[in-house]
C-alpha positions as CSV (number, residue, x, y, z in Angstrom):
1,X,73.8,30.3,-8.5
2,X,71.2,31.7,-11.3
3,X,69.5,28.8,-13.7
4,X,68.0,29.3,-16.8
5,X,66.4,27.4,-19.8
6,X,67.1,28.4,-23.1
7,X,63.7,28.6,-25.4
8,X,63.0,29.1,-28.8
9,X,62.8,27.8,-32.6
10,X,65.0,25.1,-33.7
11,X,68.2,26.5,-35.6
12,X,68.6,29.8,-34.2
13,X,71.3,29.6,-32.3
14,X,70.3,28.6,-28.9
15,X,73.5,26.4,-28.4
16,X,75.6,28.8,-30.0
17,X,74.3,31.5,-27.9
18,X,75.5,29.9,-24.8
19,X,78.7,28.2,-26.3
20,X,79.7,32.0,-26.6
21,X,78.9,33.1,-23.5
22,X,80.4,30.1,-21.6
23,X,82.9,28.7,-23.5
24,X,81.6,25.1,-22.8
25,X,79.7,22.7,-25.3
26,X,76.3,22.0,-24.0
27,X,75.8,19.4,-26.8
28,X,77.4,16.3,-25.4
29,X,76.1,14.0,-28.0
30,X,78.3,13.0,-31.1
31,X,75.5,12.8,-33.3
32,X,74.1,16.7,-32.0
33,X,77.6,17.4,-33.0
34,X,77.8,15.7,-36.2
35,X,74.0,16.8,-37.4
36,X,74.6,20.5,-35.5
37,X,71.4,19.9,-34.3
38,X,70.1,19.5,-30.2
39,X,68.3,16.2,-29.7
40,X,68.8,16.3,-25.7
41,X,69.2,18.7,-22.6
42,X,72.6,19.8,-22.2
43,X,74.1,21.7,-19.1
44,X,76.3,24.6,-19.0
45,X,77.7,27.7,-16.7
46,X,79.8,30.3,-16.3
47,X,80.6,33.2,-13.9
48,X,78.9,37.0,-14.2
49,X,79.8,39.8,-11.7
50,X,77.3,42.2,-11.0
51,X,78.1,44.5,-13.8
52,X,77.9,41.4,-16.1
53,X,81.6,42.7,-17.4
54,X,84.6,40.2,-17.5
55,X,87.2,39.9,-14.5
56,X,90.4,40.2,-17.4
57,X,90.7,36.3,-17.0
58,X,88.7,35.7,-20.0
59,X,85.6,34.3,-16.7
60,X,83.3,36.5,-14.8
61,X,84.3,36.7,-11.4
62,X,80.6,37.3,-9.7
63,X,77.8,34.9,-9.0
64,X,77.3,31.8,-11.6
65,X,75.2,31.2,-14.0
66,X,73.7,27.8,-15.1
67,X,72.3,27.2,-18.8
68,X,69.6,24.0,-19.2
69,X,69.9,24.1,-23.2
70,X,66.8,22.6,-24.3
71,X,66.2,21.4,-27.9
72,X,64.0,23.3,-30.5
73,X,62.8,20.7,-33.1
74,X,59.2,20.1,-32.7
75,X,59.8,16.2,-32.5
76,X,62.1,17.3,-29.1
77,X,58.7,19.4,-27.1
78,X,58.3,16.6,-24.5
79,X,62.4,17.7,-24.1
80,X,62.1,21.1,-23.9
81,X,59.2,20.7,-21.6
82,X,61.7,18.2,-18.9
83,X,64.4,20.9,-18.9
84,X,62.3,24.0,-18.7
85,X,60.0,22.7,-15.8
86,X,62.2,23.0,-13.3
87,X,64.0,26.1,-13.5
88,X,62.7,29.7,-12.8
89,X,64.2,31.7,-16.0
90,X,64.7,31.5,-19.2
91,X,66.8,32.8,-21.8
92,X,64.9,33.3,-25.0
93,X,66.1,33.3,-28.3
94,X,64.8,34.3,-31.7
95,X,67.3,34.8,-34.8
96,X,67.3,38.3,-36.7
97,X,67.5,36.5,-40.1
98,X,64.4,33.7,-39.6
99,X,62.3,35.9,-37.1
100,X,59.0,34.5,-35.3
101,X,58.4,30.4,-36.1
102,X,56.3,27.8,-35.2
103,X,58.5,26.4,-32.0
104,X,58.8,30.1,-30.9
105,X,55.7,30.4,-30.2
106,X,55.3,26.9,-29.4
107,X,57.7,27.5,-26.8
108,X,56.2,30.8,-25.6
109,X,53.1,28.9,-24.8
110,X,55.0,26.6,-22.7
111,X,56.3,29.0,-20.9
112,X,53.1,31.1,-20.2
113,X,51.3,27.6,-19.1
114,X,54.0,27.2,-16.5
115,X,53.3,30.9,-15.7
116,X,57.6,31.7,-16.1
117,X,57.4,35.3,-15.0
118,X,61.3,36.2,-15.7
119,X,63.5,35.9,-18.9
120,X,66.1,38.0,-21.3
121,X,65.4,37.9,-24.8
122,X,68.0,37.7,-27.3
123,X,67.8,38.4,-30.6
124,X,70.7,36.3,-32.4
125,X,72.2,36.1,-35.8
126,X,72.2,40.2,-35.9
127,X,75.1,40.0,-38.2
128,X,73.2,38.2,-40.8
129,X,70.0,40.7,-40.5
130,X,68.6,44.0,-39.0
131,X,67.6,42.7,-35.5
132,X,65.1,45.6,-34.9
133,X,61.9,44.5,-36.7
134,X,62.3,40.8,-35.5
135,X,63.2,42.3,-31.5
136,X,59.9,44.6,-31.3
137,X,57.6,41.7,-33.0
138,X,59.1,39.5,-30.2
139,X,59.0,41.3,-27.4
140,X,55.3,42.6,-28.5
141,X,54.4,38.7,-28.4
142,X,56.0,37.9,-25.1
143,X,54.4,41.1,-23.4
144,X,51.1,39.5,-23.7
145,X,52.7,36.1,-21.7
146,X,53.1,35.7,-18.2
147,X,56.2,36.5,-19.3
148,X,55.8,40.3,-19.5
149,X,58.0,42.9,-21.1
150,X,61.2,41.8,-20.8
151,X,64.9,43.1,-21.9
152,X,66.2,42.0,-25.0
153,X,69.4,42.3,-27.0
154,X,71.0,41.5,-30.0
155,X,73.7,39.6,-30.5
156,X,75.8,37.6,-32.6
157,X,77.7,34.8,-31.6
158,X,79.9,34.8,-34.4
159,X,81.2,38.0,-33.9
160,X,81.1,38.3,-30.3
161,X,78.8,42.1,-30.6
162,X,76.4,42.0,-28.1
163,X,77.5,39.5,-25.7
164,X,78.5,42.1,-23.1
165,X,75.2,43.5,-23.1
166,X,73.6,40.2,-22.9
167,X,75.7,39.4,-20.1
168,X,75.1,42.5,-18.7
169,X,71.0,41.9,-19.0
170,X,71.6,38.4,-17.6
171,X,73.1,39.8,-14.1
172,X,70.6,42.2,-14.0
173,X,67.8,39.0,-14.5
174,X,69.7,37.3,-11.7
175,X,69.2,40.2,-9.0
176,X,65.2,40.3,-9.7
177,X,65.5,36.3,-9.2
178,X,63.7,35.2,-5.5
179,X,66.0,33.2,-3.3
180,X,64.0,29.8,-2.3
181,X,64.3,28.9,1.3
182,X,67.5,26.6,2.3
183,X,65.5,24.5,4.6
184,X,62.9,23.6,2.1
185,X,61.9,19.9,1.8
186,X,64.0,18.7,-1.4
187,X,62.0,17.9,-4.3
188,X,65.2,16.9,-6.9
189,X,63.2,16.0,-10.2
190,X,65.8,14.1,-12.7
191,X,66.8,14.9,-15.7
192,X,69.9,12.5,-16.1
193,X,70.6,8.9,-14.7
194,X,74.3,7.4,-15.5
195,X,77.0,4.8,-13.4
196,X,80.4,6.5,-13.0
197,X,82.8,3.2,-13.3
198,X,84.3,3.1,-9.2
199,X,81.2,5.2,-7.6
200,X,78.0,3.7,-8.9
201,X,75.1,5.6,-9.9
202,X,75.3,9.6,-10.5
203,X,71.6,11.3,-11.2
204,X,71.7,14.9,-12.3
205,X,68.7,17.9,-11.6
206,X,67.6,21.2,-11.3
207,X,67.6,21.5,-7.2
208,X,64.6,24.5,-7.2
209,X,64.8,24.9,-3.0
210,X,65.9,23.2,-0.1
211,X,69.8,21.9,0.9
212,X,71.5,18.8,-0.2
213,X,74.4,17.5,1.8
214,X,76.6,13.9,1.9
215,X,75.2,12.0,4.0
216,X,71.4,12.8,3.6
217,X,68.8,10.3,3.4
218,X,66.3,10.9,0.7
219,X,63.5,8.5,-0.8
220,X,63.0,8.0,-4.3
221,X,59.1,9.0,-6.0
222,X,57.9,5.7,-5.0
223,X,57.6,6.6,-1.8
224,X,59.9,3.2,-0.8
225,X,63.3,3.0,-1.9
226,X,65.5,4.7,0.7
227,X,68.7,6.3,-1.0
228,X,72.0,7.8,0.5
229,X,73.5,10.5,-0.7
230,X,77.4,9.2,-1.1
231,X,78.9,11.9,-2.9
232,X,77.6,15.3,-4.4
233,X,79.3,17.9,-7.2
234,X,77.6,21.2,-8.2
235,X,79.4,22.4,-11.7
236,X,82.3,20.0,-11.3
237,X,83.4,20.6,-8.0
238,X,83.1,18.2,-5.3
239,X,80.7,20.0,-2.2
240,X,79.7,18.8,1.1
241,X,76.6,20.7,0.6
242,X,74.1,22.6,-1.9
243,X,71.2,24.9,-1.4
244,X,68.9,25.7,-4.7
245,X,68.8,27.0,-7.2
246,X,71.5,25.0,-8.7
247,X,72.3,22.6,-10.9
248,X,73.5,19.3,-8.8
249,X,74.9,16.3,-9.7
250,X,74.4,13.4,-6.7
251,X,76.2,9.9,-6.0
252,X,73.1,8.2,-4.8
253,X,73.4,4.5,-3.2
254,X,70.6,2.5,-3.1
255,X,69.0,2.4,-6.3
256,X,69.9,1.0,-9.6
257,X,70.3,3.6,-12.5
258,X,67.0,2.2,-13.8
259,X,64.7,2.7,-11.2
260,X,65.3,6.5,-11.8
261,X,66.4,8.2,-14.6
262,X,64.5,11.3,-16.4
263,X,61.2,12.4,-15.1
264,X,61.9,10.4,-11.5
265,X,62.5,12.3,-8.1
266,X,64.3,12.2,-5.1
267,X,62.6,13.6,-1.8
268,X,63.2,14.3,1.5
269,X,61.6,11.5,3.3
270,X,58.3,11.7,5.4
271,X,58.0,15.0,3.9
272,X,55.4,14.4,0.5
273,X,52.2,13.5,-0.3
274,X,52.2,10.7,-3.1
275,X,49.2,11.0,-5.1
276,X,47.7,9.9,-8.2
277,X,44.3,11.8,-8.2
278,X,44.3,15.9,-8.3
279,X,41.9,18.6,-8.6
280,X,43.3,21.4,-10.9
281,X,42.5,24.8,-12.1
282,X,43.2,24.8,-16.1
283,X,43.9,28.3,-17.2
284,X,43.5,30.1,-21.2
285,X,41.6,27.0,-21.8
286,X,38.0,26.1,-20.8
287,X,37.7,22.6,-19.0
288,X,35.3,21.3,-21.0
289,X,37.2,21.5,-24.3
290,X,40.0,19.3,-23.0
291,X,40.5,15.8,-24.5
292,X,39.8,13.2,-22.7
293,X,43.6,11.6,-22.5
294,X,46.6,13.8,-22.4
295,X,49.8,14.3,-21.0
296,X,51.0,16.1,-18.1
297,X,54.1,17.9,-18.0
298,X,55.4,18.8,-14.4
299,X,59.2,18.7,-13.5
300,X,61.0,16.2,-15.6
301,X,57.9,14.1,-15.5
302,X,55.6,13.4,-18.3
303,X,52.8,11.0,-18.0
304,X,48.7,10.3,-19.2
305,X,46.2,11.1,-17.6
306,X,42.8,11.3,-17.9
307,X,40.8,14.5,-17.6
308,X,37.2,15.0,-15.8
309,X,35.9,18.2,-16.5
310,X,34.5,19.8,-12.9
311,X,33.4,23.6,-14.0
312,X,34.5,26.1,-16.4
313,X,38.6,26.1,-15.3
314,X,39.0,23.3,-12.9
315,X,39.3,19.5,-13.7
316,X,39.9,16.1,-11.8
317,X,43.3,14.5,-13.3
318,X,44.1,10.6,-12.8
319,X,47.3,9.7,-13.2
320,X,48.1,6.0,-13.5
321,X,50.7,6.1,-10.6
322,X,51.7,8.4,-8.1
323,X,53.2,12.2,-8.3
324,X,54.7,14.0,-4.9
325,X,52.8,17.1,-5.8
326,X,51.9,20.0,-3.3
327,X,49.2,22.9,-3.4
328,X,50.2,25.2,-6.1
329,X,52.5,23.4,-8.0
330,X,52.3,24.5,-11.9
331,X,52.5,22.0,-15.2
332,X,51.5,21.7,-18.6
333,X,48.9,18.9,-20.1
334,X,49.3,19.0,-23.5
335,X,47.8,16.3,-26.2
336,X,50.0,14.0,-27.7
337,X,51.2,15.0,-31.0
338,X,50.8,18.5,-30.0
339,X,48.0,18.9,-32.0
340,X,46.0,22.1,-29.8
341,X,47.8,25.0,-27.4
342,X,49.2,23.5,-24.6
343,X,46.9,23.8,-21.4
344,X,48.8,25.6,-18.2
345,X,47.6,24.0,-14.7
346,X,47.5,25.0,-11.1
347,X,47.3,22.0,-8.8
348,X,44.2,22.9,-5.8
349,X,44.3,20.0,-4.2
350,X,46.5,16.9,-3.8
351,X,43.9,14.8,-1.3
352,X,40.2,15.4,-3.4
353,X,37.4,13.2,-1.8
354,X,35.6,11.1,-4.1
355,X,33.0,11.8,-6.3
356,X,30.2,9.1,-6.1
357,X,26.7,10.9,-6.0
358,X,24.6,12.7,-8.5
359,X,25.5,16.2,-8.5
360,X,29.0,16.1,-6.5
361,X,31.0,16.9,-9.6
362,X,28.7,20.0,-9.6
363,X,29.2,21.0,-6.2
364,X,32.9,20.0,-6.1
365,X,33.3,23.0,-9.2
366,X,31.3,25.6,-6.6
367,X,33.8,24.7,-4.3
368,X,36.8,25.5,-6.2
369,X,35.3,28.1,-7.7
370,X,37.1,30.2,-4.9
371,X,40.4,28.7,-4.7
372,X,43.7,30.3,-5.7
373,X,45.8,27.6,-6.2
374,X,48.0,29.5,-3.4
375,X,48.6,27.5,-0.2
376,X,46.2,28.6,2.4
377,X,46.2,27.6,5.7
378,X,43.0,28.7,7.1
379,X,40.6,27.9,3.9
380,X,42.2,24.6,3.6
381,X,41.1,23.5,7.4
382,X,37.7,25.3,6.4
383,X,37.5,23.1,3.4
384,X,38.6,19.8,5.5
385,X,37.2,20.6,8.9
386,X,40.0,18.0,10.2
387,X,43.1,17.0,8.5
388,X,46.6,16.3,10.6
389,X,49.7,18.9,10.6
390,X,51.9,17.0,8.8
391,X,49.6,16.0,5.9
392,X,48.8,19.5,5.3
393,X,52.3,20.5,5.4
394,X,53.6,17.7,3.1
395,X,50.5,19.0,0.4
396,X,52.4,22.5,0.2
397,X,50.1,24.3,3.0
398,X,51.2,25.9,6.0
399,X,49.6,25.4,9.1
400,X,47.5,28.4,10.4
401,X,46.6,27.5,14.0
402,X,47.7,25.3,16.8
403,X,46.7,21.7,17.2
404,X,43.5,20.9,19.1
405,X,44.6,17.5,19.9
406,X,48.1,15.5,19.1
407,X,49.0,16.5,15.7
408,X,45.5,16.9,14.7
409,X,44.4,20.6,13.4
410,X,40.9,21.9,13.1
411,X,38.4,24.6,12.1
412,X,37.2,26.3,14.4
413,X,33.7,26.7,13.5
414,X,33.9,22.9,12.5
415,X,35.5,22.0,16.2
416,X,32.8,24.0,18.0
417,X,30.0,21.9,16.1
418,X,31.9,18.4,16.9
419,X,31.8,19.9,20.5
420,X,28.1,20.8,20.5
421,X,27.1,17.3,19.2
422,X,29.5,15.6,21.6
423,X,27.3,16.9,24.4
424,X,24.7,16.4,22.5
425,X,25.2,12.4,22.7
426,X,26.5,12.1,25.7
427,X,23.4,13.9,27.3
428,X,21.6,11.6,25.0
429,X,23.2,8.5,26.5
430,X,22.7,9.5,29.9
431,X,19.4,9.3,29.6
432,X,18.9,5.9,27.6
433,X,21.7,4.1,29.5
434,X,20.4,5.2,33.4
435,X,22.5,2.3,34.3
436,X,25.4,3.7,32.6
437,X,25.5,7.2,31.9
438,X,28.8,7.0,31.1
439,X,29.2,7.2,27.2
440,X,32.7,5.2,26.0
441,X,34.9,7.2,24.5
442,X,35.2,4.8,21.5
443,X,31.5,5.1,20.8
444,X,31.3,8.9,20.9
445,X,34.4,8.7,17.9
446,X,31.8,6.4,16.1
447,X,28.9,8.5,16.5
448,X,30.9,11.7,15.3
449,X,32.6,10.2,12.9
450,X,36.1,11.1,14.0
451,X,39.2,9.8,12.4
452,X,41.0,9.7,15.8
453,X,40.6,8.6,19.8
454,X,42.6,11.5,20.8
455,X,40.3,14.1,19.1
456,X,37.3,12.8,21.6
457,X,39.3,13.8,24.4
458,X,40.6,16.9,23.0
459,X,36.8,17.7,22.6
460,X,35.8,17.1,26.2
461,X,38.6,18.8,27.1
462,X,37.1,21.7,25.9
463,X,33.7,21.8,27.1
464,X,32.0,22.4,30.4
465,X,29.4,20.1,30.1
466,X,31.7,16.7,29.9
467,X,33.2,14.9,32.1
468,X,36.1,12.0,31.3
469,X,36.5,9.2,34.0
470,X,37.9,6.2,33.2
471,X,37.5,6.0,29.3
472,X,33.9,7.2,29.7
473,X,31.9,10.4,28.9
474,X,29.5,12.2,31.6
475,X,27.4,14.7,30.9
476,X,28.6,17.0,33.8
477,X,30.2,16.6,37.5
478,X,27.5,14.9,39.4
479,X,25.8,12.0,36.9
480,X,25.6,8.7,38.4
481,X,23.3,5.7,37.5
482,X,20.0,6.1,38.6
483,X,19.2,2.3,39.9
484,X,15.6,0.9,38.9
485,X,13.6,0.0,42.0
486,X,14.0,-3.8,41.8
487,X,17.9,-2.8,41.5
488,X,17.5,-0.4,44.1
489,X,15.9,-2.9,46.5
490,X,18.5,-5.4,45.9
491,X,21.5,-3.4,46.8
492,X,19.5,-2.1,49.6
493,X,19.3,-6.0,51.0
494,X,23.2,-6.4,50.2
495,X,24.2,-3.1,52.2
496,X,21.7,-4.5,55.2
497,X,23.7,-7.5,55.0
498,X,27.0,-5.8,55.2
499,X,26.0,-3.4,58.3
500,X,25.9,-6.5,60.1
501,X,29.0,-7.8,59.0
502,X,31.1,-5.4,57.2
503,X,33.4,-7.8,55.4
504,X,31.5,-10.4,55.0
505,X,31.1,-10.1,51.5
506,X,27.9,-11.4,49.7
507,X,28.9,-14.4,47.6
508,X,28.0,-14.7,44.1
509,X,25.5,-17.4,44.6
510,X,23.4,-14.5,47.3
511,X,23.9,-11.6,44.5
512,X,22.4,-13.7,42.3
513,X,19.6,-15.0,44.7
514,X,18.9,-10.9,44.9
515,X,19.0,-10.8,40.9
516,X,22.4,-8.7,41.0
517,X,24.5,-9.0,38.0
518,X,27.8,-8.2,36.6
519,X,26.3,-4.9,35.0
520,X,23.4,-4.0,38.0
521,X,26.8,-4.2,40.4
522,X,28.4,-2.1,38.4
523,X,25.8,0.2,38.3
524,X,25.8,0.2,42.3
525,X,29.2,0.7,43.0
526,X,29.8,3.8,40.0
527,X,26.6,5.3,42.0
528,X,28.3,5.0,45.5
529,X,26.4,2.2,46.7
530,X,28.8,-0.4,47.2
531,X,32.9,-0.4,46.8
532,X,34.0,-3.2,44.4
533,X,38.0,-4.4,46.2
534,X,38.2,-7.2,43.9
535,X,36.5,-9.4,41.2
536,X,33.0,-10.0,42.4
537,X,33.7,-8.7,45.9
538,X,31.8,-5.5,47.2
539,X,31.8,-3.8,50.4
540,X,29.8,-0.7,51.5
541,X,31.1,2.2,50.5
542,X,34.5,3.5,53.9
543,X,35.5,-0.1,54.4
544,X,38.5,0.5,53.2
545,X,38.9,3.1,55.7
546,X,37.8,1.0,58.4
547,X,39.7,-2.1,57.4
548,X,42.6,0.0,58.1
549,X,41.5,1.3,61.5
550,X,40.9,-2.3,62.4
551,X,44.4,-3.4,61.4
552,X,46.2,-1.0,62.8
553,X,45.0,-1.8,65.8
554,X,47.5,-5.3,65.3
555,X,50.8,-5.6,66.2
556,X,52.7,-4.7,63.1
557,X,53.6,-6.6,61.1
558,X,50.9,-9.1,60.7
559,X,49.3,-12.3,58.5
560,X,46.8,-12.5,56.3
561,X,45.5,-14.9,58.8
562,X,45.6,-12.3,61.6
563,X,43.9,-10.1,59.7
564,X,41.4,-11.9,58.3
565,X,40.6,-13.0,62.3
566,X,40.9,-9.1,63.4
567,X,38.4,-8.3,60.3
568,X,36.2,-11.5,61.0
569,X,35.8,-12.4,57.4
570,X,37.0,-15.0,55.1
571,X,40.6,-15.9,52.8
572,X,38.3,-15.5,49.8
573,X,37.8,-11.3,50.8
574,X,40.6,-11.0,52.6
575,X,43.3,-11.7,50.0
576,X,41.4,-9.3,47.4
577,X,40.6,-6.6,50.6
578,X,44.7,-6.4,51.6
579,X,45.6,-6.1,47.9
580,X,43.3,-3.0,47.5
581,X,44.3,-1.5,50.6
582,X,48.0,-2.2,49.2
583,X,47.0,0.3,46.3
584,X,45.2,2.3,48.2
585,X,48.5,2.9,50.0
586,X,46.9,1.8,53.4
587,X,49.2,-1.2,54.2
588,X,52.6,-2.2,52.3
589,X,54.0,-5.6,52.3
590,X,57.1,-6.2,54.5
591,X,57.9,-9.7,52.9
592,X,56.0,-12.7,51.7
593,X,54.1,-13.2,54.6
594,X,53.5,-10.1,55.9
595,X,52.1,-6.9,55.8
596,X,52.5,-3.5,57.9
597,X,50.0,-0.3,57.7
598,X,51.4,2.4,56.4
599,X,53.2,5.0,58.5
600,X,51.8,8.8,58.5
601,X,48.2,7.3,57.7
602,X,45.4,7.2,59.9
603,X,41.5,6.6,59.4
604,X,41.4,9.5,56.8
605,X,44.5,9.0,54.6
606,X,42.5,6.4,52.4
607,X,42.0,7.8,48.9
608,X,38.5,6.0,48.7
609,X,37.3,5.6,45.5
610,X,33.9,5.3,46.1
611,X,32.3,7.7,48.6
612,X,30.8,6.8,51.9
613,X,27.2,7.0,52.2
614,X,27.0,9.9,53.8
615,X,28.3,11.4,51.2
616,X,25.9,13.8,49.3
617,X,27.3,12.5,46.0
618,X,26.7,8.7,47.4
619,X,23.7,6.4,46.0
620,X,20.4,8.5,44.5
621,X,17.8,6.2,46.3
């Protein structure tokens, strides 16, 4: 399916036009019947093969085409502008016997602020007037558009002359027309909301890209109210699915008809940013001259904002709720009253940061300054340094690398300078933490100011200089604490004490005779001095090892008592000593009561994890 807007002055035959060429009434009001006059959008379609010639049952038997008929009175623009921003074509039309007028070129603006690149121009009433000088005025204005040089025809709808070529000129349109990807995320911006007696509420749109299909869950704009789509009709007929461009009429539950209506959207949920602050590029009109308050026209949607000038062509808008709009997205601001030319805009970002110091409006301009309003993956990460995959996806912008960590994207010049001051402040730590080198992983997100835990590892992941252990940071393989001499000393006295007897465990009150404490011990036993089995129990570094020896030298099974005999120590470090060797995968419980070692393990098998002394990674003394 093709969709187009019609365009042009009020009274010259726009609903006419397409009456003609469809057979169908696109005013559905009494009172636009009664006063001849279009006061709202009306919707109609009809078939054209690709010659644009009928197929002899009075239909076209090719590819459809959908009119939005739009009003042309001035007091209708805000209309106009909900019908025509949405669709990707128009049909212009300027009457033979009036020529040029003020909603003509009102309407041309429009047009050229959305930046509408494709459209027929028709030229109607020819039977009343010689078409010709009115045709080359109009295409001479249009030419200068975004619009471009476009075909045109006169016709009369009276009559009937012309239509064929018309028709003709509107197949050709619909073969230049792009095709918009099925799997899109669905953006349906409303233009009708109405309960069918039986079925509940029916909203009607424009669907620009994407698929719709029974079934579908969707989210309305505010971001909350989950909708289902019941039941779904493109041009009358019932479908199980629709893929854009087409006009679609959906039987949403969920929702009352009030909390949508004109200018509201359904989405595809998870999908779009909502956002009520954007940073635009204006375009035929400098920044500064804008007013302060005006309206923005974008979809269906029209709403105030308030305009911040940044440079010459690009401006911050707040909006007083929230829009799902994406990088690139195009709309009109216009001043209420219509007043000046309508202002086209190009939205640059959906996420700005805030301006709060002297001079960041300023640089926030220079920083535009190069931006094209076209989605960009790699000069958006440049911009952001760090930004998730599926918040730059949901503002309109395609990823351009892989993730560095999770869902998290990054720069590459940005992610190499996170690296260097990672090792930078872990090195640092090392040195003014001897006692624990070890930087937390928490900290180091503090210190770099990262927005996620899993972007430290993905860091240290990357370099050569870091090492992770155990939610820490070390700044390479081999960094230990260093112990102070009166630490030193201390733990030298404890491992003295354990040669003698190597599971008799120092009790608290002796650690604390020596001046050990909870963070000196730890110290000791993450530099290979001592092996911490349980809470406030240390052992030199192998007794682990030779625990086991010992107790395999038992009949198997055996008690904690006749192991605690066989290790000459107490309950209070045996009951901690079996559980770690039970870890360690040493021993294994056989029941309640007792424990067996381990077959296939000998003295060796131990997965120690703190080295023996001999060790050359063991205690720096």
């Amino acid at each position: 399916m093709r969709v187009l807007a019609t365009a042009g002055h009020v009274d010259h035959g726009k609903s006419a036009l397409v009456r003609a060429l469809t057979g169908m009434e696109p005013d559905r009001l009494k009172e636009e019947r009664r006063r001849g006059l279009t006061l709202d959008l009306g919707f109609v379609w009809t078939r054209l093969d690709p010659r644009g010639r009928p197929d002899g049952t009075g239909g076209f038997g090719g590819e459809h085409i959908a009119f939005v008929d739009v009003p042309g009175h001035e007091r209708f623009v805000a209309t106009m502008l909900a019908g025509v921003g949405t669709v990707p074509a128009v049909l212009f039309v300027v009457a033979a016997d009036q020529g040029w007028q003020p909603q003509s070129q009102e309407h041309l603006e429009i047009l050229d602020a959305l930046g509408v690149r494709h459209a027929v121009l028709a030229v109607s009433r020819s039977d009343l007037a010689d078409p010709d000088p009115v045709r080359a005025d109009a295409v001479e204005r249009i030419r200068a558009t975004s619009l471009g040089t476009v075909p045109s025809v006169a016709v009369s709808a009276v009559t009937g002359a012309g239509l064929d070529g018309l028709r003709r000129a509107l197949a050709r349109l619909g073969r230049t027309l792009p095709v918009p990807p099925a799997d899109a995320d669905v953006r349906l911006w409303l233009d009708r909301a109405f309960t069918v007696r039986g079925q509940g509420t029916v909203v009607t749109g424009t669907l620009a890209a994407g698929t719709l299909a029974v079934g579908d869950r969707l989210v309305a704009g505010d971001g909350r109210t989950a909708l289902r789509v019941r039941g779904l009709q493109c041009l009358r007929e019932d479908r199980t699915a629709v893929s854009g461009v087409a006009r679609v009429a959906v039987n949403v539950h969920g929702a009352a008809e009030a909390a949508l209506g004109r200018g509201r959207v359904l989405l595809t949920p998870g999908r779009w940013l909502l956002t009520g602050l954007i940073d635009v590029r204006v375009h035929r009109t400098p920044a500064r001259d804008l007013p302060r308050a005006v309206t923005l026209h974008i979809g269906t949607a029209a709403v105030p904002v308030t305009v911040r000038p940044l440079g010459e062509d690009t401006a911050r808008l707040t909006l007083p709720g929230r829009l799902p709009l994406r990088v690139g997205d195009r709309g009109v601001l216009r001043e209420p009253g219509g007043r000046r030319v309508p202002c086209g805009m190009t939205v640059l970002d959906v996420r700005p940061p805030r301006l709060t110091r002297r001079g960041a409006a300023r640089a926030r301009a220079a920083e535009l300054a190069g931006t094209t309003g076209r989605p960009d993956g790699a000069a958006e990460l440049r911009r952001r340094g760090l930004v998730r995959r599926s918040e730059l996806e949901a503002m309109g912008v395609p990823a351009a690398t892989a993730p560095v960590a999770g869902d998290w994207l990054a720069d590459p010049a940005h992610w190499a300078a996170l690296r260097d001051r990672l090792e930078a402040e872990v090195e640092r730590h090392a040195v003014e933490h001897p006692l624990e080198p070890g930087l937390p992983a928490e900290a180091a997100r503090r210190l770099l100011g990262l927005p996620d835990r899993s972007l430290v590892d993905g860091l240290a992941g990357t370099s050569r200089r870091v090492r992770r252990d155990q939610g820490r940071l070390y700044a390479g393989e081999d960094v230990r604490p260093t112990l102070p001499p009166p630490v030193r000393a201390a733990v030298d006295a404890v491992r003295r004490e354990l040669r003698r007897a190597p599971f008799r465990a120092p009790e608290a009150g002796r650690l604390t005779e020596l001046g050990l404490t909870r963070r000196t011990v730890a110290a000791a036993v993450a530099a290979g001095a001592l092996l911490r089995v349980g809470d406030g129990i240390v052992l030199l570094p192998g007794a682990d090892v030779r625990a086991a020896e010992v107790l395999r030298g038992l009949p198997q099974p055996f008690t904690l008592s006749q192991a605690r005999r066989a290790l000459d120590t107490t309950r209070r470090v045996a009951v901690p000593l079996l559980e770690y060797l039970d870890a360690r995968g040493l021993t294994e419980r056989v029941d309640d009561q007792r424990r067996r070692c381990r077959a296939g393990t000998d003295s060796g098998g131990g997965r120690e994890s703190n080295p023996p002394a001999r060790d050359p990674r063991a205690p720096r003394f």
